[in-house]
PyMOL Python script that loads the backbone (N, CA, C, O; Angstrom):
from pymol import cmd

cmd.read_pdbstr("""\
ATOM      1  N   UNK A   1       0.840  -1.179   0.000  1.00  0.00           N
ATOM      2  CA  UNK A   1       0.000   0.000   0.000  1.00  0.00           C
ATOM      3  C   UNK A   1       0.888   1.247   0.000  1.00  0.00           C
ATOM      4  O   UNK A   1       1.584   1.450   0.995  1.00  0.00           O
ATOM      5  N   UNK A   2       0.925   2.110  -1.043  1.00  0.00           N
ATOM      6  CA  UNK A   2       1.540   3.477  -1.000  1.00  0.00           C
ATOM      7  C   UNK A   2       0.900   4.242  -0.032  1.00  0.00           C
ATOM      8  O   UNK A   2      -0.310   4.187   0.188  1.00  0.00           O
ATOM      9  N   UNK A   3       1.851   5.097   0.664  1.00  0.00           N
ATOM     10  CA  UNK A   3       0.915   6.464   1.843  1.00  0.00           C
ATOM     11  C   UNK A   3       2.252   7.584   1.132  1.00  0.00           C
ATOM     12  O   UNK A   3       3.406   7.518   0.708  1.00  0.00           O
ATOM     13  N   UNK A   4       1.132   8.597   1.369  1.00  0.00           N
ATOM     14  CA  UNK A   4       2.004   9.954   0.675  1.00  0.00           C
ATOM     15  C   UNK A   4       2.499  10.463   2.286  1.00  0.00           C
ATOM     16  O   UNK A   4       1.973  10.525   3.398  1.00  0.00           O
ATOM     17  N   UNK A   5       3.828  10.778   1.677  1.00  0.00           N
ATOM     18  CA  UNK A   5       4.625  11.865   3.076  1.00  0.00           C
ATOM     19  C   UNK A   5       4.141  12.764   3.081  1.00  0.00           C
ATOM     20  O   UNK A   5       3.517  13.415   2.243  1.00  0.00           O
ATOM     21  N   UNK A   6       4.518  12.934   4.526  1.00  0.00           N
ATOM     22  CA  UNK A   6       4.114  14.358   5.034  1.00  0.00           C
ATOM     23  C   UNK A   6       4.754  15.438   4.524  1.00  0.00           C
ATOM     24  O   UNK A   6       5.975  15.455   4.366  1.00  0.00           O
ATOM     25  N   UNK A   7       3.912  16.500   4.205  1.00  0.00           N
ATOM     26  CA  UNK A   7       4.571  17.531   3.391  1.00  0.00           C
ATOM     27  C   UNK A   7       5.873  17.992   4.005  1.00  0.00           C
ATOM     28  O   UNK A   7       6.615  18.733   3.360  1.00  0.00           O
ATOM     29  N   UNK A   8       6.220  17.542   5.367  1.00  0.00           N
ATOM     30  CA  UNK A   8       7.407  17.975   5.889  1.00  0.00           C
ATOM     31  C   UNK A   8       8.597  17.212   5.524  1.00  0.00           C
ATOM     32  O   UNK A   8       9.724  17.664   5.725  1.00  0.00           O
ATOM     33  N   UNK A   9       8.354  15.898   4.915  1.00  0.00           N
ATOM     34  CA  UNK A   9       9.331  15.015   4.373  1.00  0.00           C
ATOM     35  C   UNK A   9      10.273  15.268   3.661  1.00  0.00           C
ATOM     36  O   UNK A   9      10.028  16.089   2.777  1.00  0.00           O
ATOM     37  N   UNK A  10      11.363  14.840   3.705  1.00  0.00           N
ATOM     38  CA  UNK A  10      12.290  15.359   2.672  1.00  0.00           C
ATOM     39  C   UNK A  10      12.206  14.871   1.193  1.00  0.00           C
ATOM     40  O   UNK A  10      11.764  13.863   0.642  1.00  0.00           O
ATOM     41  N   UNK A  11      12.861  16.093   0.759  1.00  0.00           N
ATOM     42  CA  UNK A  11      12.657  15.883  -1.081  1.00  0.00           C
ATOM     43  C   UNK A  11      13.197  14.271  -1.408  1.00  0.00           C
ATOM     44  O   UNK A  11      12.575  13.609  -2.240  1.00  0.00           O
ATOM     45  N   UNK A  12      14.144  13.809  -0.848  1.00  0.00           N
ATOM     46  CA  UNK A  12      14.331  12.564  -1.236  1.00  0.00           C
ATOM     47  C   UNK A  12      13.190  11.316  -0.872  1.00  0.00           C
ATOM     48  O   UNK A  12      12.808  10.491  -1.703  1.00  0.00           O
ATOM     49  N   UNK A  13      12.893  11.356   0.074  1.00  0.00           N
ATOM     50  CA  UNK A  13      10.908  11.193   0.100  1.00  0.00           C
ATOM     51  C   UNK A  13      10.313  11.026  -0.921  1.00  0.00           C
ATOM     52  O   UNK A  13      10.044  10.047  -1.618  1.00  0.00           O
ATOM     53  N   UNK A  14       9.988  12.835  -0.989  1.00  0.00           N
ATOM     54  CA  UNK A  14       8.850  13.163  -1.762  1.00  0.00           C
ATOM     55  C   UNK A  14       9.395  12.416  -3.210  1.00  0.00           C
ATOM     56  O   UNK A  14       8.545  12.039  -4.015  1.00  0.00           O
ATOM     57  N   UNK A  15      10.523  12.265  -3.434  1.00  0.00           N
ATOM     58  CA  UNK A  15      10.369  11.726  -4.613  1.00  0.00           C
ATOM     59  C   UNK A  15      10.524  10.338  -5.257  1.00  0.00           C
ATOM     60  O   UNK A  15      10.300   9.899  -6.385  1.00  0.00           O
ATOM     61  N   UNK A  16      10.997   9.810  -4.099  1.00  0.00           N
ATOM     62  CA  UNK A  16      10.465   8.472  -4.030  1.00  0.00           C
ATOM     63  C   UNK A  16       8.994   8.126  -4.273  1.00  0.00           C
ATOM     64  O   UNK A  16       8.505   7.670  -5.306  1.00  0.00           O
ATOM     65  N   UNK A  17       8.489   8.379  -3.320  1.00  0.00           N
ATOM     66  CA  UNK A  17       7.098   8.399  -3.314  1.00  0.00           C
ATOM     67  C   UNK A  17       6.251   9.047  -4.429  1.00  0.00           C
ATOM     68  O   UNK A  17       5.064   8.719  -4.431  1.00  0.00           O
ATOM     69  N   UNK A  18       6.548   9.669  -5.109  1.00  0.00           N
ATOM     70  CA  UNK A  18       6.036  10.558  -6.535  1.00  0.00           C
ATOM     71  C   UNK A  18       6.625   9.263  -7.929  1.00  0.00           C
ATOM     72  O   UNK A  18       6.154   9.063  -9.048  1.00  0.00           O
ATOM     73  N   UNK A  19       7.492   8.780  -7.402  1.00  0.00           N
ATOM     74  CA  UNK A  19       7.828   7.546  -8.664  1.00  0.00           C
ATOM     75  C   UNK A  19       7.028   6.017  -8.297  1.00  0.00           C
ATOM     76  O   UNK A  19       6.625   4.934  -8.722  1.00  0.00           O
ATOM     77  N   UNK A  20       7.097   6.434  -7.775  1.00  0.00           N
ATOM     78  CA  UNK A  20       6.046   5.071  -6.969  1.00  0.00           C
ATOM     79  C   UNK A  20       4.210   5.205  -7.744  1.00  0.00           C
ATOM     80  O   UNK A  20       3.454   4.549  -8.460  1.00  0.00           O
ATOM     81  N   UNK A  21       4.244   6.300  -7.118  1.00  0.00           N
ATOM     82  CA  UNK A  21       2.665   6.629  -7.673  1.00  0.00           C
ATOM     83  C   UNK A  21       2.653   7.182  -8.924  1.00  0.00           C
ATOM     84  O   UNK A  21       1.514   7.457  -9.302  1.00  0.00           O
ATOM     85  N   UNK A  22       3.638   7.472  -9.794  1.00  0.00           N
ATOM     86  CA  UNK A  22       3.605   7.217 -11.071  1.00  0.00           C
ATOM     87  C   UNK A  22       3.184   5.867 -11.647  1.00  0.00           C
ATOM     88  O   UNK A  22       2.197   5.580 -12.325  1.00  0.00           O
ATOM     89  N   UNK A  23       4.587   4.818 -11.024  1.00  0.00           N
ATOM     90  CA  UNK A  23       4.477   3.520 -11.346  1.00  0.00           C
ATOM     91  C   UNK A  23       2.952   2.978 -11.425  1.00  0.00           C
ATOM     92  O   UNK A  23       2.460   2.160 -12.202  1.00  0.00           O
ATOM     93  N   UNK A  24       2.555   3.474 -10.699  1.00  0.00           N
ATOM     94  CA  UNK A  24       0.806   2.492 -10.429  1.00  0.00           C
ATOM     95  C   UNK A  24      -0.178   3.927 -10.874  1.00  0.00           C
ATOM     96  O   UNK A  24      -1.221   4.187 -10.275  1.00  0.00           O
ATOM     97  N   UNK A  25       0.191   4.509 -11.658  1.00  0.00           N
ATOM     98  CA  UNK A  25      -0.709   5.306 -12.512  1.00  0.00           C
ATOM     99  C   UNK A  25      -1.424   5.895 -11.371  1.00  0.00           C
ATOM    100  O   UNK A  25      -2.602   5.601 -11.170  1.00  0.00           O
ATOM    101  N   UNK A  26      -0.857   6.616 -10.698  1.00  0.00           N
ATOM    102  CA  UNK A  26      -1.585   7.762  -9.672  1.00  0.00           C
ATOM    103  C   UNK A  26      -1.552   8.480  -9.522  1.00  0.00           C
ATOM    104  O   UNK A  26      -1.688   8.968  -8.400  1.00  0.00           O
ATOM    105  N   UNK A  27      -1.209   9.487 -11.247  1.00  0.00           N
ATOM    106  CA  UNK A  27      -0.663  10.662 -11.502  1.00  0.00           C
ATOM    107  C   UNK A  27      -1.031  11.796 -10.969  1.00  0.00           C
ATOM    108  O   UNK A  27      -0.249  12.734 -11.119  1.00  0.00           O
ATOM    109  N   UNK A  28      -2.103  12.000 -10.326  1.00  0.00           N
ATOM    110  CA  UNK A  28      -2.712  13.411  -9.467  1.00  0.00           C
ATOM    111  C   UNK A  28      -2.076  13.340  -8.139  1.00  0.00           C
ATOM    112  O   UNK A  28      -2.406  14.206  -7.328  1.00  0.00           O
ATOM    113  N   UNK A  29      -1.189  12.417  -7.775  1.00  0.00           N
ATOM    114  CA  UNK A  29      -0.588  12.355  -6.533  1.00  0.00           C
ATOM    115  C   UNK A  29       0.704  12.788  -6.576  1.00  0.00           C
ATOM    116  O   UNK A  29       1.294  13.609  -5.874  1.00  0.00           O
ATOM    117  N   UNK A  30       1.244  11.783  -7.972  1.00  0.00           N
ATOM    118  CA  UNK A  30       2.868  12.018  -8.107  1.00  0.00           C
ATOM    119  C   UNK A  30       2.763  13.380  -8.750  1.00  0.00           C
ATOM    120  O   UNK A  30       3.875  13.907  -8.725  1.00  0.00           O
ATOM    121  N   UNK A  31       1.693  14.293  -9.419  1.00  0.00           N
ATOM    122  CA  UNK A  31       2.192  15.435  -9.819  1.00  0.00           C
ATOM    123  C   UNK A  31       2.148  16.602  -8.545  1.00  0.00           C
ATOM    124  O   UNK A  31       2.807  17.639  -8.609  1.00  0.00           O
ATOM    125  N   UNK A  32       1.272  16.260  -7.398  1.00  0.00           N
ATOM    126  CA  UNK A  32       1.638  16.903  -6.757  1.00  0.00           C
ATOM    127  C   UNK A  32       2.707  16.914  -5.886  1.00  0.00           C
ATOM    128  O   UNK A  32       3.303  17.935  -5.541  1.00  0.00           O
ATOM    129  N   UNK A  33       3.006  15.564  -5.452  1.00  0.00           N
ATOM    130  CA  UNK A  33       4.714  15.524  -5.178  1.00  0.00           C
ATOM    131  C   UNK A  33       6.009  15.889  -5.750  1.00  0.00           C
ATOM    132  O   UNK A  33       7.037  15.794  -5.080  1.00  0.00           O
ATOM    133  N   UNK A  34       6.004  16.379  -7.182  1.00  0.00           N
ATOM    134  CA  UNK A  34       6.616  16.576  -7.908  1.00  0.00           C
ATOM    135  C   UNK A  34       6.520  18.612  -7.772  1.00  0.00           C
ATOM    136  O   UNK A  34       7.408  19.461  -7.849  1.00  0.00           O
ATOM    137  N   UNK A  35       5.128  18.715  -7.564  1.00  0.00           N
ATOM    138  CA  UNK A  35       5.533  20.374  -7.297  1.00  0.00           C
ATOM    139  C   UNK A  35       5.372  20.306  -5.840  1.00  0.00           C
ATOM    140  O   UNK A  35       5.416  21.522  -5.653  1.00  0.00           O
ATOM    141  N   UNK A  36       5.245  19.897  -4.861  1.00  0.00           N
ATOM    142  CA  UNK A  36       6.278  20.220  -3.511  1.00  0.00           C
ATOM    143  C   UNK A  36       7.362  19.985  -3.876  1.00  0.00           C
ATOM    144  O   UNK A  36       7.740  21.145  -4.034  1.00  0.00           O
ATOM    145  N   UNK A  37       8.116  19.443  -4.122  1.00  0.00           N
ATOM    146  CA  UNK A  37       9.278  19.236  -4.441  1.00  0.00           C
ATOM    147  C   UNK A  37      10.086  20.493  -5.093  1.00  0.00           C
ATOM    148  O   UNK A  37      11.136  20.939  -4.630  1.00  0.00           O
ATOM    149  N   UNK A  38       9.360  21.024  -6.344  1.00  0.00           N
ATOM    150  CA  UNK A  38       9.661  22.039  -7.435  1.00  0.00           C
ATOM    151  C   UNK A  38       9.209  23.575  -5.875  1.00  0.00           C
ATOM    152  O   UNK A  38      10.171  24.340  -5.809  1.00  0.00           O
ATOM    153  N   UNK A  39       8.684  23.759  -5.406  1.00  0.00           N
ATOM    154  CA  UNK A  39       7.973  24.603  -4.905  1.00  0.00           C
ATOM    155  C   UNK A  39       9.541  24.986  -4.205  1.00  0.00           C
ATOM    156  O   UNK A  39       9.893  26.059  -4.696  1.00  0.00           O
ATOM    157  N   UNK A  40      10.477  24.522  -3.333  1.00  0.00           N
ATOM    158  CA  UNK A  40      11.998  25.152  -2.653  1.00  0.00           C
ATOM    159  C   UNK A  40      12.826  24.970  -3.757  1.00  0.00           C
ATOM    160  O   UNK A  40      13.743  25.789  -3.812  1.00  0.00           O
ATOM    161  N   UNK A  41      12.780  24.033  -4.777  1.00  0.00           N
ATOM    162  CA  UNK A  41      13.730  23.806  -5.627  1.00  0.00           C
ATOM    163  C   UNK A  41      13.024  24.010  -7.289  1.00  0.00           C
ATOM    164  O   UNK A  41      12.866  23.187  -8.191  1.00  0.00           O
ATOM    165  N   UNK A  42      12.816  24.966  -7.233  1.00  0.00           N
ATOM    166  CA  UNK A  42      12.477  25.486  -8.684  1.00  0.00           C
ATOM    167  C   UNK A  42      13.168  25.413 -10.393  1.00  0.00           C
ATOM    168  O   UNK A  42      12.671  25.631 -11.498  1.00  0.00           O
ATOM    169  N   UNK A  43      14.463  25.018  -9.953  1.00  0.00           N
ATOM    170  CA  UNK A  43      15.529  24.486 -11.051  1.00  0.00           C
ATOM    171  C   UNK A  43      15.649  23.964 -11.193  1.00  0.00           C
ATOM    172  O   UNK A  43      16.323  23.808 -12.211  1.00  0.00           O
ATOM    173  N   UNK A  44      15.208  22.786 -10.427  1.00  0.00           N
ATOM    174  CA  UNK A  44      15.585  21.248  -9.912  1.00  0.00           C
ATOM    175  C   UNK A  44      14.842  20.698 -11.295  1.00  0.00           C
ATOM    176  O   UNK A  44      13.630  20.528 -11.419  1.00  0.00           O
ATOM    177  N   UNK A  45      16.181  20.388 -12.617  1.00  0.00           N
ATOM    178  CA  UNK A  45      15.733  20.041 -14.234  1.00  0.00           C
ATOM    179  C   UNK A  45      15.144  18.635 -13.913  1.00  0.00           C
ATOM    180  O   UNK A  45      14.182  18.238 -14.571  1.00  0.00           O
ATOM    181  N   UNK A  46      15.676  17.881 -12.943  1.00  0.00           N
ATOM    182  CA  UNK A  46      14.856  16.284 -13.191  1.00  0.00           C
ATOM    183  C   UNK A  46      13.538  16.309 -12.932  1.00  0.00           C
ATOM    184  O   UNK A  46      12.747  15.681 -13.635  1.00  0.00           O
ATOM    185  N   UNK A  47      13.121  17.111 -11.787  1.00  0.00           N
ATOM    186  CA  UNK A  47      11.846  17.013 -11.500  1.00  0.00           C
ATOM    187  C   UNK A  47      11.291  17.757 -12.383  1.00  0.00           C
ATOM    188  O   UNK A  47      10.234  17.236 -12.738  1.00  0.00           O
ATOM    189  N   UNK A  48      11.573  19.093 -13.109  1.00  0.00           N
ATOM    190  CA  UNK A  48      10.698  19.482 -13.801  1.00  0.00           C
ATOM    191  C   UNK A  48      10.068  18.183 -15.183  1.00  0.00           C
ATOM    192  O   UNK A  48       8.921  17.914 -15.541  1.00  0.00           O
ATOM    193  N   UNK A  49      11.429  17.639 -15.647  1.00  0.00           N
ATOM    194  CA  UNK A  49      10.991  16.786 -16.626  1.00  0.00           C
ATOM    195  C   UNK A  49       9.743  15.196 -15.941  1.00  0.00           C
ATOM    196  O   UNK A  49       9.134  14.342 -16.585  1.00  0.00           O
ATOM    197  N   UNK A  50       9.847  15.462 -14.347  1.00  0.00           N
ATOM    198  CA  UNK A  50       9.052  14.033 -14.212  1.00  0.00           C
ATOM    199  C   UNK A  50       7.815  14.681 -13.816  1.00  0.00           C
ATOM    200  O   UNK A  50       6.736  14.103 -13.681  1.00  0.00           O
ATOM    201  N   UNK A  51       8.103  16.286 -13.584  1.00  0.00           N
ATOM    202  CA  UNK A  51       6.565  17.021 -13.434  1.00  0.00           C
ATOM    203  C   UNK A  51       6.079  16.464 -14.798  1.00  0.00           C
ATOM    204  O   UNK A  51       5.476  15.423 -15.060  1.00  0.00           O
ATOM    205  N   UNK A  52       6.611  17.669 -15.744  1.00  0.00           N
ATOM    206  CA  UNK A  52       6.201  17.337 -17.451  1.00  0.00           C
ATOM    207  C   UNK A  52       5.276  15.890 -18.086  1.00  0.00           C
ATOM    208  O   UNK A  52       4.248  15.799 -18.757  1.00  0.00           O
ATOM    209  N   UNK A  53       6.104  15.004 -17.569  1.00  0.00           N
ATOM    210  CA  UNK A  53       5.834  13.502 -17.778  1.00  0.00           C
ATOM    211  C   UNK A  53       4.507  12.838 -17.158  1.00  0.00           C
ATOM    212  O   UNK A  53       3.702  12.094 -17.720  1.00  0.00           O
ATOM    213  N   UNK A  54       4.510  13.262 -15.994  1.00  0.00           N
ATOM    214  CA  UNK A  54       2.994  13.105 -14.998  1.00  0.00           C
ATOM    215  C   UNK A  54       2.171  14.055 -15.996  1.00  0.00           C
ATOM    216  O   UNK A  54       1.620  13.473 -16.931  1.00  0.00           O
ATOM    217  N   UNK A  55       2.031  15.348 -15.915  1.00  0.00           N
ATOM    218  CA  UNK A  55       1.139  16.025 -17.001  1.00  0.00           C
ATOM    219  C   UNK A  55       0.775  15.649 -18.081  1.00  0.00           C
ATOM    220  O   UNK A  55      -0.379  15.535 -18.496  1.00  0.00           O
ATOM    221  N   UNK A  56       2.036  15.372 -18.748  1.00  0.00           N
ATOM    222  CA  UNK A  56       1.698  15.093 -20.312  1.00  0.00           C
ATOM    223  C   UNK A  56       0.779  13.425 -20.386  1.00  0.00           C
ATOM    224  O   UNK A  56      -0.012  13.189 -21.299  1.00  0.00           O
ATOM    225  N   UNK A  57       1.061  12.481 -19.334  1.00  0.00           N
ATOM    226  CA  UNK A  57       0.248  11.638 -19.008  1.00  0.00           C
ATOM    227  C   UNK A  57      -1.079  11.598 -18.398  1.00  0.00           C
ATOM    228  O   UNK A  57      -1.775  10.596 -18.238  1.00  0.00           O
ATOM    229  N   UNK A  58      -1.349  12.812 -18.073  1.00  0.00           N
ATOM    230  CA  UNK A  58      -2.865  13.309 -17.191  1.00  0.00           C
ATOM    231  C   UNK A  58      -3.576  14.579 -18.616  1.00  0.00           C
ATOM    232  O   UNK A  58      -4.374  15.511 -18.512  1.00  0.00           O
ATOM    233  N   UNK A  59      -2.891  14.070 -19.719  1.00  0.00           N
ATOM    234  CA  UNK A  59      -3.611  14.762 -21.136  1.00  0.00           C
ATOM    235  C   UNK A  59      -3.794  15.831 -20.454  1.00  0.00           C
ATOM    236  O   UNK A  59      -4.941  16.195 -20.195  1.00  0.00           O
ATOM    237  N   UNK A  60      -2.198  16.859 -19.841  1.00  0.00           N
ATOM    238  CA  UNK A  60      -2.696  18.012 -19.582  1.00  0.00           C
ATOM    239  C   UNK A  60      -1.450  18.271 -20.635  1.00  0.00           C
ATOM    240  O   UNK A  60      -0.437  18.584 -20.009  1.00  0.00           O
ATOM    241  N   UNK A  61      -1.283  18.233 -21.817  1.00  0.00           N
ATOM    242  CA  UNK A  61       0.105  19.051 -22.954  1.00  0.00           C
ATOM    243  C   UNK A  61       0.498  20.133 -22.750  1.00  0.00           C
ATOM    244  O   UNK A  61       1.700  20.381 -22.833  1.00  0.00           O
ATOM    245  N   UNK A  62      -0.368  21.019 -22.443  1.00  0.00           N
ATOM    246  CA  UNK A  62       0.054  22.463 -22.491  1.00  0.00           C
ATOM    247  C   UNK A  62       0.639  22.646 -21.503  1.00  0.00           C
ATOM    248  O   UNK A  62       1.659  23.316 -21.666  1.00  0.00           O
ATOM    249  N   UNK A  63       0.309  22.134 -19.866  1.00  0.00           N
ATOM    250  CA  UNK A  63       1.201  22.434 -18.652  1.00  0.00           C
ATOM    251  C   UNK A  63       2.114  21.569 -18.857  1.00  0.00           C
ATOM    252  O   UNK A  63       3.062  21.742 -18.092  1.00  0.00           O
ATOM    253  N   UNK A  64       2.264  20.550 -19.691  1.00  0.00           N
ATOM    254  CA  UNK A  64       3.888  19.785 -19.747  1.00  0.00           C
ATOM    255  C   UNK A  64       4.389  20.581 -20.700  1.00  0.00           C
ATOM    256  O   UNK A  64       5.603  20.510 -20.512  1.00  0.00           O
ATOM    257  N   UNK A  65       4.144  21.511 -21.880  1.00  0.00           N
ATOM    258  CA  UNK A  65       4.755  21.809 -21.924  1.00  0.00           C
ATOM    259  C   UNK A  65       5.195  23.325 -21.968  1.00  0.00           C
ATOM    260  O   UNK A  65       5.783  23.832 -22.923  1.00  0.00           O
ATOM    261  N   UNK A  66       4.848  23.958 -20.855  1.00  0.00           N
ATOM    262  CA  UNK A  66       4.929  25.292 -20.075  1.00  0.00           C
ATOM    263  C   UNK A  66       6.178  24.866 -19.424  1.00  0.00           C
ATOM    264  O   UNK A  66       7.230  25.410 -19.760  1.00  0.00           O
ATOM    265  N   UNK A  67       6.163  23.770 -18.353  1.00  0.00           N
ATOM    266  CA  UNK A  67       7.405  23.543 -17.576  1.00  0.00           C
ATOM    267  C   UNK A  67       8.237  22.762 -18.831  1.00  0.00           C
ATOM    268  O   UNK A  67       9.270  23.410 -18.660  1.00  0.00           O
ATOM    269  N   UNK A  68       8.504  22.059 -19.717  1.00  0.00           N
ATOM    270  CA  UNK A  68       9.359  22.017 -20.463  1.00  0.00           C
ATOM    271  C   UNK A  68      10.246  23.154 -20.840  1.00  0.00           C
ATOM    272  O   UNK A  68      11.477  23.131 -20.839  1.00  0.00           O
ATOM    273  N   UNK A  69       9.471  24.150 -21.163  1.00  0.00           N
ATOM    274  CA  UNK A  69       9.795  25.195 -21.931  1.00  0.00           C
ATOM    275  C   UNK A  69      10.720  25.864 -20.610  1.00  0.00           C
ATOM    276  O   UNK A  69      11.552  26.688 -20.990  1.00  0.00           O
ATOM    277  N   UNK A  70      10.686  25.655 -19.360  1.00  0.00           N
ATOM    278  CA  UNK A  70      11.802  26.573 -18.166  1.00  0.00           C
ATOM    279  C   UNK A  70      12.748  25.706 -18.335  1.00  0.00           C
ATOM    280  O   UNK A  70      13.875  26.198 -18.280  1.00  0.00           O
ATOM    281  N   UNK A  71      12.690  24.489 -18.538  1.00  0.00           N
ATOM    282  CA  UNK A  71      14.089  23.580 -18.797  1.00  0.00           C
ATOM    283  C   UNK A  71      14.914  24.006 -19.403  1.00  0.00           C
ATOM    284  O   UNK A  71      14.752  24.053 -20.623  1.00  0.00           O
ATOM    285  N   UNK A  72      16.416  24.604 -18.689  1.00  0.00           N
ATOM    286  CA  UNK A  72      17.408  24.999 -19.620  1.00  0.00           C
ATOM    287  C   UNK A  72      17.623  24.305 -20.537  1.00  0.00           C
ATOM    288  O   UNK A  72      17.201  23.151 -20.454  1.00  0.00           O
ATOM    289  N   UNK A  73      18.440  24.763 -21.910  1.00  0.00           N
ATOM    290  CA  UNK A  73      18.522  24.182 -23.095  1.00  0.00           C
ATOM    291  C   UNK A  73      20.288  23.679 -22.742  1.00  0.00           C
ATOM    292  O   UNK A  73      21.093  24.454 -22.226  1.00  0.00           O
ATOM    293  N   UNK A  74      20.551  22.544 -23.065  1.00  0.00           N
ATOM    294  CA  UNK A  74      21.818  22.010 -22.928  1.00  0.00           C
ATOM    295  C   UNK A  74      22.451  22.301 -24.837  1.00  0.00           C
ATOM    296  O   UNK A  74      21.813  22.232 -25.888  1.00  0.00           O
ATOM    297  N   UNK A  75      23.505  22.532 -24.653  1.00  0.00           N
ATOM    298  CA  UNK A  75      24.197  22.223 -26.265  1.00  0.00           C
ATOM    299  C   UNK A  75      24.949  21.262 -26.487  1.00  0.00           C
ATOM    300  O   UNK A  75      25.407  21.084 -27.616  1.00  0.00           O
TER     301      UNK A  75
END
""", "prot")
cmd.dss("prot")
cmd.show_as("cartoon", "prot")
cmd.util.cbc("prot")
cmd.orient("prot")
């Protein structure tokens, strides 16, 4: 049985637990673990892309790709 941390949990937690409830398609959970997470760490490129990924899987495109689009561009 998955239980979501307490919002006081640490990011390494929260993101455990946000891949977890991906895994079992519980994307309204893992996307909100994914912005606590983003919410102190706003740069933080992995999570934005596993925000993106939860969205773009919850047929929301346009908010995956709003936070795509803050993803620095690598060359």
């Amino acid at each position: 049985m998955l239980v979501v941390p307490a919002a006081a949990a640490d990011t390494k937690t929260k993101l455990q637990a946000a891949e977890e409830y991906y895994d079992h398609i519980e994307y309204a959970i893992a996307e909100d673990l994914y912005k606590q997470v983003l919410n102190p760490e706003p740069n933080n490129v992995d999570v934005m892309k596993a925000l993106a990924s939860v969205l773009y899987r919850e047929d929301k495109s346009d908010e995956s790709a709003a936070i795509l689009d803050k993803v620095p561009k690598t060359k």
